[in-house]
C-alpha positions in Angstrom: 8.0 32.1 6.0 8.3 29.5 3.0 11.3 27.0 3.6 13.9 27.2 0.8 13.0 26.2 -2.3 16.1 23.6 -2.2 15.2 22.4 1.4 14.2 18.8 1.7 10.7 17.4 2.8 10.4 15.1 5.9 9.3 11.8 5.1 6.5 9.7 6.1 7.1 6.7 7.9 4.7 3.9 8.9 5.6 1.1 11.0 5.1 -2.1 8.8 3.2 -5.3 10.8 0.6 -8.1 10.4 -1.5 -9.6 13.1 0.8 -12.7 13.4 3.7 -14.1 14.7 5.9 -13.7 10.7 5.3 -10.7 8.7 7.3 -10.9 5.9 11.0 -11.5 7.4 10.8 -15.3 6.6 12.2 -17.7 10.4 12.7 -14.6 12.3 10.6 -14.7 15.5 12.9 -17.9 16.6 15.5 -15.3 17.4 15.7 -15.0 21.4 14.9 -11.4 21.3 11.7 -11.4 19.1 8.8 -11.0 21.1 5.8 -11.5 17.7 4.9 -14.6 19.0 3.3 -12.2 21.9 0.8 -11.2 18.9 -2.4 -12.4 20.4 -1.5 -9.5 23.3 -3.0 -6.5 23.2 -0.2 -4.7 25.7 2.3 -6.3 23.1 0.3 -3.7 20.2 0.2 -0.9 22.8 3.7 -1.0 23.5 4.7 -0.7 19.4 1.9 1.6 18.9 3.3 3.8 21.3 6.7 3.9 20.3 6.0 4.7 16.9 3.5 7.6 18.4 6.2 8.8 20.4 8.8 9.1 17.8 7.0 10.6 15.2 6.0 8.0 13.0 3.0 8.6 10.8 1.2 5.8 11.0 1.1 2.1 11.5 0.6 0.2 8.2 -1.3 -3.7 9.2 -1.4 -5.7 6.3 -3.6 -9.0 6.1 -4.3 -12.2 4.1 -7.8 -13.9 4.1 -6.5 -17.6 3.5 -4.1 -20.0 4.2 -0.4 -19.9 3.2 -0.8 -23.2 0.7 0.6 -22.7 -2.8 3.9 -23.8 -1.7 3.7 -28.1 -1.7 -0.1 -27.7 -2.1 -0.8 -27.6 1.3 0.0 -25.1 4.1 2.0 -27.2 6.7 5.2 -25.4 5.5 3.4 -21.7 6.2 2.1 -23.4 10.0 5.6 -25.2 11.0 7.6 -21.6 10.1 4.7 -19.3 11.0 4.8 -17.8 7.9 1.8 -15.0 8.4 0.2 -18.4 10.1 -1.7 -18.0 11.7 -3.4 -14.6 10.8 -5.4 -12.5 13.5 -7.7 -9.8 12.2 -6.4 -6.6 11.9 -9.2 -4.5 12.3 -10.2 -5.0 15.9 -7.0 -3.8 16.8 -7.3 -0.1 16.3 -9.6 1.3 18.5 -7.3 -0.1 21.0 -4.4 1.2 19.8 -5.7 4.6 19.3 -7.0 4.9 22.7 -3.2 4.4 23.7 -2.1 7.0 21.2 -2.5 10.6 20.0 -1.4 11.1 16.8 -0.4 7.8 15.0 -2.7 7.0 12.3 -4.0 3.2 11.5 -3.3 1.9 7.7 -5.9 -1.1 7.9 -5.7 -3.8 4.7 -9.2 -4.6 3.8 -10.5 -6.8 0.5 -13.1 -5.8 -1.4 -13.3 -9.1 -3.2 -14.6 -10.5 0.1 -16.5 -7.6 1.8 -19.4 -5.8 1.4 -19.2 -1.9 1.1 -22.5 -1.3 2.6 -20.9 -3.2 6.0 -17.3 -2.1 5.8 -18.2 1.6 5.1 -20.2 1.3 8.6 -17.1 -0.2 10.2 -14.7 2.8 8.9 -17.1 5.5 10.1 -16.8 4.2 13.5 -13.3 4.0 13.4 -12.6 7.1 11.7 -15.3 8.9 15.0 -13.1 6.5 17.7 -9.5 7.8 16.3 -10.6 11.4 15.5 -10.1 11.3 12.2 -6.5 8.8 11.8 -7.7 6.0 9.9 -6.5 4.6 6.7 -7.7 1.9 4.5 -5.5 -0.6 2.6 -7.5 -1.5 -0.5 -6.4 -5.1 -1.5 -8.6 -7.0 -4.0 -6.9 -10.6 -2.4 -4.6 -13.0 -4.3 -4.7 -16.3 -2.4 -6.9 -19.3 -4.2 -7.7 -20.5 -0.3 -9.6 -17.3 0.5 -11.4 -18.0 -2.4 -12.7 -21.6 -1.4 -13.3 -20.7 2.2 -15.4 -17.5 1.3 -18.0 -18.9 -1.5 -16.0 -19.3 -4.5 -15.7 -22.1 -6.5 -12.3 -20.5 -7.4 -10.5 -17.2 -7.3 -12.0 -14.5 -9.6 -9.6 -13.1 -12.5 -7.6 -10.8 -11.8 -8.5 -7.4 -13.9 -12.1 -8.4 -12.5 -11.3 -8.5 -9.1 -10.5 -4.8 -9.9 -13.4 -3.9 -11.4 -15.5 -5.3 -8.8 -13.1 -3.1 -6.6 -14.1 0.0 -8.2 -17.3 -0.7 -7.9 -17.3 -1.4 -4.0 -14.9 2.1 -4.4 -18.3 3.5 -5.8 -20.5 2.5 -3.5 -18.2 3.9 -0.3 -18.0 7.4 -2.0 -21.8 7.7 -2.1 -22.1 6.1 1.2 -19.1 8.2 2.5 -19.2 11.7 0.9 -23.1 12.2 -0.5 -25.0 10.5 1.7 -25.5 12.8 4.8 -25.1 16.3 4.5 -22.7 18.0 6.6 -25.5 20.2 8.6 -27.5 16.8 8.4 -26.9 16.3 12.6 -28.5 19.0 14.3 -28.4 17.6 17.8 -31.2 20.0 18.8 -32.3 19.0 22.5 -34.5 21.9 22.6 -36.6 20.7 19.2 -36.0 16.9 19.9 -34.0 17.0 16.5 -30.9 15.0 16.5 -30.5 14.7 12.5 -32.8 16.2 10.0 -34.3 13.6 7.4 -34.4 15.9 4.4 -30.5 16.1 4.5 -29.7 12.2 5.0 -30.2 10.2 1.3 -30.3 7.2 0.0 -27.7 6.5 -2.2 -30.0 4.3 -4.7 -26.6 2.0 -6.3 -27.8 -0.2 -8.4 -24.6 -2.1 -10.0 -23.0 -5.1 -11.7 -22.2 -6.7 -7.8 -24.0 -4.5 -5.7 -27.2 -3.3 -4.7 -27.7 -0.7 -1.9 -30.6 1.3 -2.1 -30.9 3.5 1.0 -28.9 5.8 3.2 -25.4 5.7 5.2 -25.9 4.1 8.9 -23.7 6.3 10.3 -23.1 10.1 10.5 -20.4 11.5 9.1 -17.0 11.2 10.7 -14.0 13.6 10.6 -12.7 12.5 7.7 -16.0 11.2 6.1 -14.0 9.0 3.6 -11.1 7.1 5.3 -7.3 7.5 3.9 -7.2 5.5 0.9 -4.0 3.5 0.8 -3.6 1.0 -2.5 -0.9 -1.3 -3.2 -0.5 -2.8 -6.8 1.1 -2.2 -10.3 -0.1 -4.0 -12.6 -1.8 -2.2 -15.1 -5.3 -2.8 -13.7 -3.7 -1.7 -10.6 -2.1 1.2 -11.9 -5.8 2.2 -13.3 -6.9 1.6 -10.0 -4.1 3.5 -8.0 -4.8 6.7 -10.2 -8.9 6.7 -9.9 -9.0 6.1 -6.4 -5.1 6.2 -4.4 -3.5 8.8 -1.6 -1.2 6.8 -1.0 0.5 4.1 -3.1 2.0 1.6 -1.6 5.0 0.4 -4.3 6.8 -3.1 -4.5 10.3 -3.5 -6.2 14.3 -3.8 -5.3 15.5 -0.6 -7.0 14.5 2.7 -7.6 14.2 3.0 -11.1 11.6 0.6 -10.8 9.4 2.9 -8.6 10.5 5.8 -10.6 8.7 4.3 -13.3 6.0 3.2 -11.7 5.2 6.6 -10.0 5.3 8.5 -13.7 3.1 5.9 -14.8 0.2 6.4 -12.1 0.9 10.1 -12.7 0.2 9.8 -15.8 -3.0 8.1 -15.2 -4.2 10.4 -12.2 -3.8 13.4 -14.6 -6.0 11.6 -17.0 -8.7 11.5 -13.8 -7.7 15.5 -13.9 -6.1 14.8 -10.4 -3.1 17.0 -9.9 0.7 15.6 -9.2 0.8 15.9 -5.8 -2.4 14.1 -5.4 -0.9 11.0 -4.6 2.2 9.9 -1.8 4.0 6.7 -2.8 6.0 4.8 -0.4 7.7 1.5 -0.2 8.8 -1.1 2.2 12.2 -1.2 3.8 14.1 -3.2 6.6 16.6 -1.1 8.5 19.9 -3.4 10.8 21.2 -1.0 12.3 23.3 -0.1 15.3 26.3 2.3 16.6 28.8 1.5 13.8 28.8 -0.1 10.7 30.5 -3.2 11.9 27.8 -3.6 14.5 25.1 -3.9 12.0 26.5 -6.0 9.7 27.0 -8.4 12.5 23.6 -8.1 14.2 22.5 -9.1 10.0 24.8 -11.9 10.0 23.0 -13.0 13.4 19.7 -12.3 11.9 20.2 -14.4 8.3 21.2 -17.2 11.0 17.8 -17.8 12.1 15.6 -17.4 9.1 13.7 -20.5 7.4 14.0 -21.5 3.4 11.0 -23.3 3.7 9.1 -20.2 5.2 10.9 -17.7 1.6 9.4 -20.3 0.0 5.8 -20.5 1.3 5.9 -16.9 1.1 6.8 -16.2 -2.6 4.5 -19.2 -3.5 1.9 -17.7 -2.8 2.8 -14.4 -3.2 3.4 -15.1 -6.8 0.6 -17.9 -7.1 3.6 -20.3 -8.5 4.6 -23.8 -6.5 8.4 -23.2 -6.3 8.9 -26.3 -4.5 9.6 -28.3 -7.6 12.2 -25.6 -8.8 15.8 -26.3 -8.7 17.8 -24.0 -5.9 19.7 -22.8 -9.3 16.9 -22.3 -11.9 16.3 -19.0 -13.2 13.3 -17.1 -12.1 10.9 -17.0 -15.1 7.5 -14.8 -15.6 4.5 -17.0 -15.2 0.9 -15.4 -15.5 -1.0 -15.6 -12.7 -4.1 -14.6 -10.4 -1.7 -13.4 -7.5 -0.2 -10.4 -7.0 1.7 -9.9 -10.6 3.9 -7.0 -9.4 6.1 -9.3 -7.0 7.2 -11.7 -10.2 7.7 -9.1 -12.7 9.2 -6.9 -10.1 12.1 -9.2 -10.1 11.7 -11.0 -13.7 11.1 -7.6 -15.8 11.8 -4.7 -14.3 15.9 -5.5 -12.9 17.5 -6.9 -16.0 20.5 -6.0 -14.3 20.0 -8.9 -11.9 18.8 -12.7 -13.2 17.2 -13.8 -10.1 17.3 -18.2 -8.8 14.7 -19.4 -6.8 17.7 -19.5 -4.3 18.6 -15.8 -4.3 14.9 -14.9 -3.6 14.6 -17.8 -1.1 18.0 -15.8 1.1 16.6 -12.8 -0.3 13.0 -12.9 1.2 14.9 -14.1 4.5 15.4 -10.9 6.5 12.8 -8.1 4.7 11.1 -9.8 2.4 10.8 -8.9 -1.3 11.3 -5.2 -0.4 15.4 -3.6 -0.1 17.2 -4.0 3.3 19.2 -1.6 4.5 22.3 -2.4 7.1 24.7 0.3 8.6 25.1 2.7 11.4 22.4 5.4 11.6 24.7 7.9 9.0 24.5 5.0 7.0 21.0 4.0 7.1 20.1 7.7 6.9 22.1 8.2 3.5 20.9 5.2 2.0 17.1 6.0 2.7 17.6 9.6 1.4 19.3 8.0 -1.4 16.5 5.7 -2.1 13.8 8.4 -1.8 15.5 11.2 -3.9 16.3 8.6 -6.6 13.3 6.9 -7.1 10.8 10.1 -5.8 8.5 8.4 -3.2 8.0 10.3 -0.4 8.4 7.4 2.3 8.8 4.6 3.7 6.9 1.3 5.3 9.6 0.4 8.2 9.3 -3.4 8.0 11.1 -5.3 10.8 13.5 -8.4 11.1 12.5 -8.6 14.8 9.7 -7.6 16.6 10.0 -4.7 18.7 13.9 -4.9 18.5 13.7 -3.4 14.9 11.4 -0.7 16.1 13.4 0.0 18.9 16.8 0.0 17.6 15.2 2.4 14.7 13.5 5.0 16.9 16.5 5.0 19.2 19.6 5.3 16.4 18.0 6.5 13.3 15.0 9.2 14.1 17.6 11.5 16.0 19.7 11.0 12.5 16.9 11.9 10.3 15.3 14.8 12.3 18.6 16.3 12.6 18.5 16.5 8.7 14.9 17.8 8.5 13.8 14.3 7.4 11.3 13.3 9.8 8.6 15.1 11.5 8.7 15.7 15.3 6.2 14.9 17.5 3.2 17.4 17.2 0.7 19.1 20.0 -1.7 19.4 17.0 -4.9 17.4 17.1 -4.5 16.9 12.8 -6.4 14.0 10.9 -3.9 11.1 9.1 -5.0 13.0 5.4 -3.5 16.3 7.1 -0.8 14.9 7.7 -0.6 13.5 4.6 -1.9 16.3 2.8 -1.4 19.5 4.9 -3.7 20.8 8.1 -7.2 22.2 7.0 -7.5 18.7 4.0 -9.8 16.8 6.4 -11.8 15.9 3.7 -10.9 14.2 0.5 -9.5 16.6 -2.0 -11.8 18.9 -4.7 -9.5 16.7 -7.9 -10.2 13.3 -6.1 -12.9 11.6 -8.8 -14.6 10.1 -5.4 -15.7 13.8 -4.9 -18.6 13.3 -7.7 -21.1 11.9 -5.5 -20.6 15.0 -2.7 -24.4 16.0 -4.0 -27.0 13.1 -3.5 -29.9 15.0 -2.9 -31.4 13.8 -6.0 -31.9 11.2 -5.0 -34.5 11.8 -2.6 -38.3 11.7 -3.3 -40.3 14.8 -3.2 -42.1 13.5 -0.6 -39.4 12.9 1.6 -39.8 9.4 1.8 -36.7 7.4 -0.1 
């Protein structure tokens, strides 16, 4: 039986972290209770991973950065002393762990094509996606620190909008590796006929392009999924472009809903230009969450909180965030929007899109403090509950990134006061039996595969490409 038309969805929700010690709550693991400095543990990830698995949570969303924390002063000895996503662990060797732990919590892994190869990483995903059954995600990120740059054969950081189209490209190249390059009957795994894969239905992909050249075939049979979740955050208008010719999910900055709201009609807009269909694409957003039995109890647990975070780490943060030194800025001076090769949604986020609000370098500096640049949310679980159905019916994303203040307080206090309060409204998923994929649970049980309107579908049928003597 259909559920009523006027019945509300359950949300997705993603725990929010980073391989290090400060995610984006700027001071916070010098509260007694955090436990992130235990990041280099692997029981530490098991014990989150768990939680989240156990309560329903979709997925676990681990973001990354490839350099140094050093816009702020020039150097990064701010980002070090306040562990300000310093240092940074990589994320990817996590997850096989942490799946083996788990049974149906997917892994959203941040991964930048402007420093990768596709031939490589398209290897790495396969494996993953076979090791998790089919619950992997990737985090496309095209990088916005000048220090990854230096430190991985740049003289400087590439432009921006070309950092995209190089992106697309690699995008390009992991479609054909990904979805045309072994046929689905290609493994036989015939004992009898000593045939594991037939030859004649494994092809070389033959990508000739502006950055890449990969001639031959996939390394690795295809996994459940074949092409992993495809998670994207970034909207500028290249990354808009790039959200709506490639995105499931969209991962959206911004303090207010309207801003998403506008956001999501633009990338709409866009998909249905690629002929992909509305529902093509999720969008979430971050979110902190204080909360505890009553109101009053939050608010205080926020005020402790706020009492422990670090200026100096806000600051390192935005800086390079934004690519702008803030150092030399007056506490008081307007926030102004400044062109740069960083991540240009974080500055007009707050400079163009909430001219109800003229942001100071202070406010963002106690802003960033406990969440980052994403809304915090304080209250007792009716509370909390309201305000993120609020958020999510205004604004029409479809969930959330649970970031935390501390780590695995948040988590805990979350799972243990607000999941009862959501499932009780039919706004969070239980726990299921089933054995899905992360894109059915994203996109319903049976979509193992990427969908017929995604444009990465066009290179299903390589077989072309083959020579008629079988030889590539």
């Amino acid at each position: 039986m259909a559920p009523p038309e006027n019945q509300k969805k359950p949300l997705l929700f993603n725990g929010f972290m980073m391989n290090v010690v400060g995610h984006i709550s700027a001071g916070l693991w010098r509260h007694p209770e955090d436990r992130a400095c235990e990041y280099t543990s692997l029981d530490y990830w098991i014990y989150i991973a768990r939680l989240l698995d156990q309560a329903g949570f979709d997925a676990i969303f681990i973001a990354d950065a490839l350099g140094q924390i050093d816009v702020y002063q020039g150097k990064a000895d701010a980002a070090l002393r306040a562990a300000a996503q310093s240092p940074v662990n990589d994320p990817i060797l996590l997850v096989s762990a942490l799946a083996a732990a788990t049974q149906q919590l997917g892994f959203g892994i941040t991964v930048s094509t402007t420093y990768e190869h596709p031939y490589l990483l398209a290897r790495k995903f396969t494996t993953l996606d076979h090791l998790t059954k089919g619950r992997v995600a990737w985090n496309i990120v095209t990088s916005v620190l000048e220090s990854a740059a230096r430190n991985l054969g740049l003289d400087r950081q590439m432009d921006h909008d070309e950092r995209y189209a190089l992106a697309q490209e690699f995008l390009e190249v992991g479609y054909k590796l990904w979805e045309g390059s072994w046929q689905e009957d290609a493994v036989r795994r015939d004992k009898q006929a000593g045939i594991y894969t037939d030859p004649e239905k494994v092809h070389p992909i033959r990508h000739k392009g502006r950055w890449f050249t990969v001639p031959d075939a996939h390394l690795a049979e295809p996994s459940p999924q074949r092409t992993p979740v495809l998670f994207q955050a970034g909207t500028s208008d290249r990354g808009r472009l790039f959200a709506a010719q490639n995105a499931e999910v969209v991962f959206l900055g911004g303090t207010s809903a309207l801003a998403m709201r506008n956001d999501i009609e633009r990338i709409r807009v866009l998909a249905r230009a690629q002929g992909r269909a509305d529902d093509a694409i999720r969008f979430i957003t971050a979110v902190s969450v204080v909360v505890d039995e009553t109101d009053d109890k939050a608010h205080a647990k926020f005020q402790d909180y706020l009492s422990y975070t670090s200026q100096e780490a806000a600051l390192a943060l935005f800086s390079a965030w934004t690519g702008v030194d803030w150092s030399g800025w007056p506490l008081d001076a307007p926030l102004e929007y400044i062109e740069t090769n960083a991540s240009r949604s974080a500055l007009t986020g707050l400079t163009r899109i909430d001219a109800d609000r003229q942001w100071t370098v202070g406010d963002i500096s106690d802003y960033i403090g406990v969440g980052g640049l994403h809304p915090t949310v304080i209250g007792s679980p009716q509370t909390v509950a309201d305000a993120l159905e609020k958020l999510a019916d205004e604004s029409g994303i479809d969930g959330f990134n649970l970031a935390y203040a501390i780590s695995p307080g948040s988590f805990e206090d979350f799972v243990r006061w607000v999941v009862p309060e959501l499932r009780a409204r039919g706004r969070m998923r239980s726990p299921d039996s089933r054995s899905l994929t992360l894109r059915e649970r994203l996109q319903g049980e049976g979509q193992r595969h990427l969908r017929d309107d995604h444009p990465g579908t066009r290179f299903r049928d390589l077989r072309g490409n083959r020579s008629p003597g079988g030889e590539a």
